[in-house]
N, C-alpha and C positions, 0 to 999 in steps of 0.2 A: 753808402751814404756818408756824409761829411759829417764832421764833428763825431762826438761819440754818447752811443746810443745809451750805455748802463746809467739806470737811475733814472731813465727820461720820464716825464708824468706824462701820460696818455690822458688827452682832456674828455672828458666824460660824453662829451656833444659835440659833434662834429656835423656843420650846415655847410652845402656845396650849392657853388652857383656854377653850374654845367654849360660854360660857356664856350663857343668856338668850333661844333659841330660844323653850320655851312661853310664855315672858312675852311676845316679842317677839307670837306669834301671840291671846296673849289679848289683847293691846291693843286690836287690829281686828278683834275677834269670832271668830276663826279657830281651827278644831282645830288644839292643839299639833303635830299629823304637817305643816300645813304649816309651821310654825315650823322645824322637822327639814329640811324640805324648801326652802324658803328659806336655811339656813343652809346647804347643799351647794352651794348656787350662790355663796356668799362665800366656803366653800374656794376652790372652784377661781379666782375673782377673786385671793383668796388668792395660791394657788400661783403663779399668773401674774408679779402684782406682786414679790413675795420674791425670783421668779430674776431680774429684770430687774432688780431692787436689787443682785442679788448673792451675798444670803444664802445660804449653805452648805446648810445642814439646815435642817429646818421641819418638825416636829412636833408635831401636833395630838391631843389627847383625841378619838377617835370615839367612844367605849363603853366604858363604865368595867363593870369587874366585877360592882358595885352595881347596874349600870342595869339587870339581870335581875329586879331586887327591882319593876320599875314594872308597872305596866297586863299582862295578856295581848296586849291590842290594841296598846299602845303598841308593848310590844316587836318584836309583828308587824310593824308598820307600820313600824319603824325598820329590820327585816332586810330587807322589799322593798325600803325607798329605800338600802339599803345595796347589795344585786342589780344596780339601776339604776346608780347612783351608781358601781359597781365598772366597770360597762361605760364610762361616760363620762367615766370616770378616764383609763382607759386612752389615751383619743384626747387629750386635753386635757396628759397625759404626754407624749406622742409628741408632740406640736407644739410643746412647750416645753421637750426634750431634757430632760424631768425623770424622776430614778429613783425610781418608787414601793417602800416597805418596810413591813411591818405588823410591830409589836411587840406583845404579849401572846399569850394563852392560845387558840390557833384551834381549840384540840381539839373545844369547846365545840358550833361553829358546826355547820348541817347542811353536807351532803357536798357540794351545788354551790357552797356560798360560799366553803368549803376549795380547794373547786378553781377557783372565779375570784380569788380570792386571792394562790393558788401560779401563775395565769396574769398578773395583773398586775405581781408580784415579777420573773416570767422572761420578761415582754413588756416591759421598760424596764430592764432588768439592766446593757444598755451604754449607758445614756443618761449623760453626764458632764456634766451642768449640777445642778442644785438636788437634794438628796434630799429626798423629799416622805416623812416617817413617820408614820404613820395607829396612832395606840395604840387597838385593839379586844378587847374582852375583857381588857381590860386593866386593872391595881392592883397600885401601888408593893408592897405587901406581898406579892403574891401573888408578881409578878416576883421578889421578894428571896426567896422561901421555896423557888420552883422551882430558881431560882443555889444556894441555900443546900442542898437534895438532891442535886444533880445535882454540886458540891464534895465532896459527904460521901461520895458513890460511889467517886470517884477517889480520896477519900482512902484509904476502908477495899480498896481494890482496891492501893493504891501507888504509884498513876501520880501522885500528890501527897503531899511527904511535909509533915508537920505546920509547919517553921519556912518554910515553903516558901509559904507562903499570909497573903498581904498584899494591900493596898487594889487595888490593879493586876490581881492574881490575879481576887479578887470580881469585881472588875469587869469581868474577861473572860468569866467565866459572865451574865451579866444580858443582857438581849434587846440592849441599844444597845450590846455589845462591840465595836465598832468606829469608835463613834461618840462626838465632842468631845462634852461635857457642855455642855447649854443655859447657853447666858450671860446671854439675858434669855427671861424667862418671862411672857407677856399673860395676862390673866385677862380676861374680859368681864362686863356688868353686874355691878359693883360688888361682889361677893361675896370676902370677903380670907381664904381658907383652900386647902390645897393637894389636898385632896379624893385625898387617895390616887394621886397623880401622880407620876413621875418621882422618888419618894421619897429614892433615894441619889442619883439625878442634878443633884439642884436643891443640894445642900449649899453651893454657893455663888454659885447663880444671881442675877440683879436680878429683881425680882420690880415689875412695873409691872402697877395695876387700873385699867381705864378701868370708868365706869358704859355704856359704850354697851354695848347689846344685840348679842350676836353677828348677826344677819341686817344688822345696820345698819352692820360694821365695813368699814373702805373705808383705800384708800391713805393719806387723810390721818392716820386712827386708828394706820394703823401708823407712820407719821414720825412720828406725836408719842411712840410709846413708844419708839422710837429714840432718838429726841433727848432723852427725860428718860432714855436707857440710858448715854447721851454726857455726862451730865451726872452720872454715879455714880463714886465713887472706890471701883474696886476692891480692895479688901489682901488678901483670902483670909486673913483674920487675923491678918496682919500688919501693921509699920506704915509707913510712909512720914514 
């Protein structure tokens, strides 16, 4: 890795936008479902590396709300390696005392995936090393609209009274209510837009694009968005 590593600050929260699978799979001829599939095996490389760095939280875009709009077949093929993928979550959790969490809309999904879902949540619920959070069925606005019903209930109920509701408030309705706000945010192959992600969470994230292809992201790809995260002056809009 470039630059030099002692004394680097490992940022607490680290959000990935898992970009560049079909590319990655068109390059060598391949159906985009192994690109999908290839890119599960860099999660968990992923998750691996992040706890032995240190990193706090780690979450990743699995399925964006949108990705309903693709293929019949795609989508198929993305919910079996998601089936898969849920089972060898689980072991690769447990070995690396990491707490699996899904944020978004599960309503969505069929009834075995709900329930290996609601079993990966409460098969790693005491694990105290890395939170690993997996956004499925997931979009910023969609998250913000559910918090934004689910306030107006307690409002018009009284359990919230109106001067009572501030940034703090909101934010303990939205799915990561208990969770720091990402401090640096990866994007993969080179794509510079926030695709409906973490929409109030990122308000003051660093926001680092590498053009590698997400199947191809590896330890060093993450040191270098570190260290240019090391190299950012935060003010949160203020000034120093």
């Amino acid at each position: 890795m470039e630059g030099n590593r002692e004394g680097m600050i490992i940022p607490r929260h680290v959000a990935l936008i898992l970009d560049g699978n079909g590319r990655w799979a068109k390059k060598r001829g391949l159906p985009r479902t192994m690109g999908h599939k290839e890119g599960c095996v860099t999660v968990e490389k992923t998750v691996e590396i992040a706890a032995r760095m240190g990193i706090e939280y780690l979450t990743v875009y699995g399925f964006s709300t949108e990705n309903w709009k693709r293929s019949a077949e795609e989508v198929g093929a993305l919910m079996q390696l998601f089936r898969y993928y849920m089972v060898r979550l689980l072991k690769v959790a447990s070995a690396n005392n990491v707490r699996v969490r899904m944020i978004g809309d599960r309503s969505r999904f069929d009834r075995d995936i709900i329930e290996g879902i609601n079993r990966l949540e409460s098969g790693t619920r005491d694990n105290t090393g890395l939170t690993f959070v997996i956004a499925v069925n997931y979009g910023g606005r969609d998250e913000i609209t559910r918090a934004v019903r689910r306030l107006a209930v307690d409002c018009m109920s009284g359990a919230v009274k109106e001067d009572a509701v501030t940034e703090e408030l909101v934010a303990s309705y939205l799915d990561t209510a208990d969770m720091p706000d990402p401090d640096l945010l990866i994007r993969t192959s080179g794509e510079i837009r926030l695709s409906n992600y973490l929409l109030w969470q990122l308000a003051y994230t660093e926001i680092y694009v590498t053009d590698c292809l997400w199947p191809d992201f590896n330890k060093e790809e993450l040191e270098k968005a570190i260290l240019a995260y090391n190299k950012r002056d935060r003010r949160y809009g203020g000034v120093k």
